[in-house]
N, C-alpha and C positions, 0 to 999 in steps of 0.2 A: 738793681742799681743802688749803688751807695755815694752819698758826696766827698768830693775830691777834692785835692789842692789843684787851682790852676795854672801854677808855674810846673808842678808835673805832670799835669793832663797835657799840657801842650808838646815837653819834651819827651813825654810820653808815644803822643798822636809822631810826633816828628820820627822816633825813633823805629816806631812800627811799620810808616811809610817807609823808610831808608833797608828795613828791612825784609820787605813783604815778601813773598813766594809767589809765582802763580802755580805752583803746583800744588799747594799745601793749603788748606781752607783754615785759616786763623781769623775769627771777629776783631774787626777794630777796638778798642775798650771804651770808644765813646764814640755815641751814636751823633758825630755833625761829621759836614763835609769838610773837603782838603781845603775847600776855600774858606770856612768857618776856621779850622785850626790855626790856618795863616792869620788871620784877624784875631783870636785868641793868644797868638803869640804877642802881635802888637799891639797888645790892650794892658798884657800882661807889661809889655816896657813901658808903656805910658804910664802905670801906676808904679811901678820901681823907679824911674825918675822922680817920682814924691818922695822917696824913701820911709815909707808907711810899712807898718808892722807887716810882718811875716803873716800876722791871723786875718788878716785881709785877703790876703790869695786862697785861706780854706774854708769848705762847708758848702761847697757847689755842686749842684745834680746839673751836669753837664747831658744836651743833647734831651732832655725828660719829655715824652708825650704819655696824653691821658690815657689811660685803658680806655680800647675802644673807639675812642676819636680820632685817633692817632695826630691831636693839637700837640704840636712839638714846640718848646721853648730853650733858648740856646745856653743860660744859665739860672738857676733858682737858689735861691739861699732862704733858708727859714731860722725863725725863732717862734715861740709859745704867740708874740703878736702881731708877726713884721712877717713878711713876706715879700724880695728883694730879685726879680728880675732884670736881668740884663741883655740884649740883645745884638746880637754882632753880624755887622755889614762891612763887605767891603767899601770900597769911596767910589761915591754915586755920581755918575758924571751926568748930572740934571740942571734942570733951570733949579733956582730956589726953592721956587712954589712946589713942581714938583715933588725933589727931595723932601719938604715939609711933609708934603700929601702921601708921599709911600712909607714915614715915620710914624706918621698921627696913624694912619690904618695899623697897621698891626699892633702898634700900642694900645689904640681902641680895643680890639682884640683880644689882646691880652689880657687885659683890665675887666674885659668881659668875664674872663673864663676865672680868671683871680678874685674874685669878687666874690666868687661862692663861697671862700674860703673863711668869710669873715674876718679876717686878720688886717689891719693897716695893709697898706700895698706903694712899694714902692718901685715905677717901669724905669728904664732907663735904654737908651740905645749907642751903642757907640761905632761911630762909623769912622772907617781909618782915614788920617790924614784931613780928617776936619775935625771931631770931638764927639761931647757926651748932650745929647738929650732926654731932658728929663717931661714926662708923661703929668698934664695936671687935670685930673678925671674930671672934676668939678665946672671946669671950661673945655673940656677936650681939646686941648691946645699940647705941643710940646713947647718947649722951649730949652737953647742951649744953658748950658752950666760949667762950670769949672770941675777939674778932677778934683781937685779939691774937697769939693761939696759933696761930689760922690764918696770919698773917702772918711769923712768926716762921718756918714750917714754909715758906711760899710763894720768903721771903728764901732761905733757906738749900738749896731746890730750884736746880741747876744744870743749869736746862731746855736743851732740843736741841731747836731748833725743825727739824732734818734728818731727826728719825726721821717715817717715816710709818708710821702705824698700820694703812692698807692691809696691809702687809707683815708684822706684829705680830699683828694679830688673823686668825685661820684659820677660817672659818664650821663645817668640817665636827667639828673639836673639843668645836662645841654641841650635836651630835647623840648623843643619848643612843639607844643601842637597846634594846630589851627584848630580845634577842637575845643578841647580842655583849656586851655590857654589861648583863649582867641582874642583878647587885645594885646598881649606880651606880642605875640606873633605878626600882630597888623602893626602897633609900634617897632617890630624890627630887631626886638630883645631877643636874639638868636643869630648864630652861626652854621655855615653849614660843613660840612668835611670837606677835605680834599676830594674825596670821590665824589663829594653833591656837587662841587661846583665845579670839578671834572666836565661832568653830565649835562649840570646845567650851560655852561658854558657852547658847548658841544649844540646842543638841543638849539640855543636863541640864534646860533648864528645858521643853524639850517633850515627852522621853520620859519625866520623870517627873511631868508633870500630865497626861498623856495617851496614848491608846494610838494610836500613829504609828508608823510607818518611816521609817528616813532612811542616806542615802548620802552618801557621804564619796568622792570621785574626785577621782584627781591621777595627775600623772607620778611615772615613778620618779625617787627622790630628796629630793622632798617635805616627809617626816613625818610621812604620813600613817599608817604602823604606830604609831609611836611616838606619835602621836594618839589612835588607837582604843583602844593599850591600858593610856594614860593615862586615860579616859575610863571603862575599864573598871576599872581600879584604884580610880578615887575613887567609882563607885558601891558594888564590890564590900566596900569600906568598910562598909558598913551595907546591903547587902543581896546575895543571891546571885545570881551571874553566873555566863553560859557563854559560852566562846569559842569558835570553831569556824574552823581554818582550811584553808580549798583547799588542801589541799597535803600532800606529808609534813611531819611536825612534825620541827625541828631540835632543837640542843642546847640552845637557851634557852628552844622550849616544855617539854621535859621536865624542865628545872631548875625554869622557875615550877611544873609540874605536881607533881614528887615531893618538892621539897624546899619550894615557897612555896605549894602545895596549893591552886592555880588552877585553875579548871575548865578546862580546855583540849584538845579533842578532834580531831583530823584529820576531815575529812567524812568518808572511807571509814567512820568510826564510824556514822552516823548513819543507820540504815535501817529501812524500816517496822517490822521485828519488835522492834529499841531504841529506836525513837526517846522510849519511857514513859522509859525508865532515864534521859535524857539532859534533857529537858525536861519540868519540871513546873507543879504551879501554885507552887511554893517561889522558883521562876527568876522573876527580877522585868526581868531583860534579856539580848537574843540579843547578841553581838558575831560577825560574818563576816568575816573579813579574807580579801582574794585572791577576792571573792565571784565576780569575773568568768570563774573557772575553774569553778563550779558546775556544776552538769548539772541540766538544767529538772527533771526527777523527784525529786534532792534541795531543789530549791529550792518546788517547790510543798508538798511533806512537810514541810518549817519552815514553812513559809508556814500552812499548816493549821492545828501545832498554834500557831503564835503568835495567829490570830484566836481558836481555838477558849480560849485560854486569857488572851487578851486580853494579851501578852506585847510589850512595842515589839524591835526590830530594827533594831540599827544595820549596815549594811553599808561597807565602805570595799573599793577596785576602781580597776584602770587598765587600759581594755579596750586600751589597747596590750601590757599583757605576757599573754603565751599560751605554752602548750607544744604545744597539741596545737589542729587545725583545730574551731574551736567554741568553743574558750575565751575569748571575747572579748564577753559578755552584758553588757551594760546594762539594769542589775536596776534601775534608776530607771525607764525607760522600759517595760520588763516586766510592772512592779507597775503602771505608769498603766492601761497595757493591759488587763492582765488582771485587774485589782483596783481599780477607779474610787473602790469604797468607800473605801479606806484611805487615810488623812492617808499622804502620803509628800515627806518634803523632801529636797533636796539643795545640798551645797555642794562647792565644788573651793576647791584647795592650789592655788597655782600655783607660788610662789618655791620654786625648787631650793635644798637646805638643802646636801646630804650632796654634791654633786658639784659639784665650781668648776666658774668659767663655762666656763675653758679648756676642761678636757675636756670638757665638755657639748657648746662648738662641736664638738670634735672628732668627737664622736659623730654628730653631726649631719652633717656635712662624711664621715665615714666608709660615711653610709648613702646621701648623695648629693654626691656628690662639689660644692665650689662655694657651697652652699647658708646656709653659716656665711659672713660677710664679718667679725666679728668675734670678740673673744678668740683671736686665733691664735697664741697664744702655746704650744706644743707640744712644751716643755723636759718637760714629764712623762709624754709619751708615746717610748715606744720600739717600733724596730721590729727585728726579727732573722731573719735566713734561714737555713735549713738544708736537705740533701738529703738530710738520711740519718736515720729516724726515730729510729733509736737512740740516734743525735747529740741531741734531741732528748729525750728520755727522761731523759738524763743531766744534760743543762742543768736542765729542770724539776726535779730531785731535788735541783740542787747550788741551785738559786735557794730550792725550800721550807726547807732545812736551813740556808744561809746569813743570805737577805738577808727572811726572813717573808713573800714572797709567796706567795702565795693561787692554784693555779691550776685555773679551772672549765671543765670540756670538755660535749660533747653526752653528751645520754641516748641511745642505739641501742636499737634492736626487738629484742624479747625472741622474736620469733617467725621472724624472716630476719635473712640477710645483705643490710647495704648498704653504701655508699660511706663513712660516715661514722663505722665500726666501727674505724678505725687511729685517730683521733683521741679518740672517744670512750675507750678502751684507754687513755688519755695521763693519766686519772686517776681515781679513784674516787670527785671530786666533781665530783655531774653540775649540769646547770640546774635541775634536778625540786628539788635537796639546796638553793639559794642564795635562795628566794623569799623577800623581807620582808626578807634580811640585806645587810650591806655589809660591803666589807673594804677596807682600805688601800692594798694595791698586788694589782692581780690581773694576771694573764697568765696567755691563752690562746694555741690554737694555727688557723689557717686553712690553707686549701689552695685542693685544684682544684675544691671543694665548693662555691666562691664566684669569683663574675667579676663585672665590672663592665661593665654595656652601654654603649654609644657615646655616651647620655644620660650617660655618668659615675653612673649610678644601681646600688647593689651588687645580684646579681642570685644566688638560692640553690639549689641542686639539691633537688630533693625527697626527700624522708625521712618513714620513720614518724611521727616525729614534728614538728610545725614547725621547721625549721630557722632563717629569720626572727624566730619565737621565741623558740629557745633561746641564738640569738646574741644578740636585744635585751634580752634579762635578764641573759646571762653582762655582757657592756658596760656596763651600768647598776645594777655592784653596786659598779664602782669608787668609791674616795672621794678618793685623792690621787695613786695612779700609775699606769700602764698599761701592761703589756708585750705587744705582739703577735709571734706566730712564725706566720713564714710558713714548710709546709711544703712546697719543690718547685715553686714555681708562681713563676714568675721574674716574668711579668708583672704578674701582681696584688702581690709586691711592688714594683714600679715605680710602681702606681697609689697603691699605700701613701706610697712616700714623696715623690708630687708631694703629698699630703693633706698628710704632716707637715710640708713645710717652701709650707706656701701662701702664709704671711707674707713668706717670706722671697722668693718667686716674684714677689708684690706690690711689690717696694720698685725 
């Protein structure tokens, strides 16, 4: 996408409609609707009535949404400080209040997602056949203006039609965790996508006129935590909730729990002689997260008391992450099975939020060598070799203490020795410790625990616990960097870095 003049985007859009085929697939050149265009036309006469320079209609990314997010804004104009959206509505046939109310929301919005950018920010809305409202962040207020003023503001912008906003806006910045960021998230500093609040949407009006189950399944990266216990927040608002996650609870369950006094419990809680303590008729909703690590005994024991108490159950799951052989239940299909009676919906995430595409192919191409043909772009992935664990040891210390990486090794058996006890040793946070979180730049460490078969497909030694597993969770908690060390295995780093420079093998 490049920025346009909008007296020709508009005669543009017109022209294209006047001429469309349906037999013949041509893309429109700019991504808004017939009823956006129509209102771009008459925004475009409202400012030609000023008779204001010609360089005021150019330097617009018409129709722009984020990688990723798919947050769409209907015009942007940039300079090196300034940053100038404009928003187009047709004429609102509302009371006042309202019309204010459906202007300040998406300006809020906006200002949210513009604000990363560091740049002054200026929103504006124009709505046809009433005028222009200008966004004041400070009081979160709009308030009308004169075209005038917009014009004035529009002249004196010393747009760059060079910057691209691909490069400007970072998807994973939008990702609020309950976790990692668990006051930004209880203060409300986050948005969700059109797909979360799809879902959500969907979800509040069935669990609370009716007693249902419902699942929530995606990849990791998604949002789908940050989903559920959005979801969870805004019921727990005015009625009592419990949380229950697969897993040991981290640092942001036990902050929501002791300091923002969330019901939130690890399953290892939950067993026949407590389950009274934990679930009552007070509880008006179950939330599961990680449900797919469950064990059928705990899962029929909620399941009990939730018919018996008439309680709905929201589950969210991604039967690709596992620690241990069994954890990988699809509790949608379970409940069909074993429970015919029970209303049970589901929906999936798909768009990756928290992980760029890059790494994503990477990840992909890392588990089968080949299999990504794009995003191969693998400036943020590193690779490093050493023979000597100690060597080793001292790197990981000097990277935690320096440069804020993050680094997650294997959980080993509590009850033998196996192969995967030197690395697992490399740090005290294991796979079991990372479920539901993400962090910035992670690096871990591989060895002779992993080879690649002749299929190019990575191939894992067995261990107590999954190793396949515990690799595909350590890998998919990344959000912007990757550092791999390989320890000792000369060949599988060779295999490493024909993966990282694939691109460049291509050209």
């Amino acid at each position: 996408m490049k920025p346009t003049n909008l007296i020709s985007a508009f005669q543009g859009l017109k022209a294209f409609n006047e001429c469309k085929d349906s037999e013949q697939k041509v893309v429109a050149p700019y991504k808004i609707s017939d009823n956006e265009a129509t209102v771009l036309g008459s925004f475009c006469d409202l400012l030609n009535k000023y008779d204001c320079p010609f360089a005021v209609f150019d330097g617009y990314y018409i129709g722009y949404s984020i990688n990723q997010i798919s947050k769409e804004f209907d015009l942007l104009r940039f300079s090196e400080d300034l940053v100038i959206n404009i928003e187009l509505k047709q004429e609102l046939n509302l009371s006042y209040e309202e019309k204010i109310e459906k202007i300040l929301k998406q300006q809020s919005k906006n200002f949210y997602y513009l604000k990363a950018l560091q740049k002054n920010i200026f929103i504006f809305t124009y709505v046809e056949n009433d005028g222009l409202y200008e966004y004041a962040n400070l009081l979160n207020e709009t308030k009308k203006i004169s075209c005038e003023e917009l014009i004035d503001i529009l002249k004196n912008q010393n747009f760059d039609i060079n910057i691209d906003p691909d490069k400007l806006f970072i998807p994973s910045n939008y990702l609020v965790s309950p976790f990692n960021s668990t006051e930004r998230f209880l203060d409300g500093e986050y948005f969700l996508t059109g797909s979360q609040e799809e879902i959500k949407n969907e979800l509040l009006k069935k669990i609370t006129s009716d007693y249902v189950m419902y699942c929530i399944t995606a990849d990791a990266g998604t949002g789908k935590t940050l989903l559920l216990y959005d979801i969870a927040k805004t019921i727990s608002e005015s009625n009592k909730t419990i949380l229950i996650h697969c897993g040991k609870l981290n640092e942001g369950h036990e902050l929501l729990r002791d300091k923002f006094d969330w019901n939130i419990y690890s399953i290892r809680n939950i067993k026949a002689p407590t389950i009274d303590r934990y679930i009552d008729d007070t509880v008006k909703a179950i939330f599961i997260d990680e449900s797919q690590r469950i064990r059928t005994d705990q899962l029929e024991m909620i399941i009990g008391k939730s018919k018996e108490l008439k309680i709905p159950i929201v589950f969210s799951y991604d039967t690709k992450q596992y620690l241990s052989e069994g954890e990988s239940k699809n509790i949608y299909e379970y409940i069909k099975t074993n429970y015919p009676e029970i209303n049970i919906y589901k929906k999936s995430l798909t768009n990756k939020i928290r992980t760029n595409k890059n790494i994503s192919s990477f990840i992909t191409n890392l588990i089968q060598i080949g299999k990504s043909n794009s995003y191969l772009d693998y400036s943020d992935i590193t690779i490093e070799y050493f023979e000597n664990i100690n060597d080793i040891k001292r790197y990981i210390h000097y990277l935690e203490k320096r440069d804020d990486w993050k680094c997650i090794t294997y959980t080993s058996s509590q009850y033998s020795r196996e192969s995967i006890d030197v690395l697992a040793s490399l740090s005290d946070f294991k796979a079991h410790d990372v479920i539901g979180q993400e962090f910035k730049k992670v690096v871990f460490v591989i060895d002779d625990n992993f080879r690649y078969d002749d299929s190019g497909k990575l191939q894992y030694r067995k261990c107590y616990y999954s190793l396949p597993g515990m690799f595909y969770q350590i890998i998919t908690r990344v959000i912007n960097e990757m550092k791999i060390i390989v320890f000792n295995n000369k060949s599988l780093y060779y295999k490493l870095l024909q993966i990282k420079y694939l691109d460049k093998n291509n050209e």
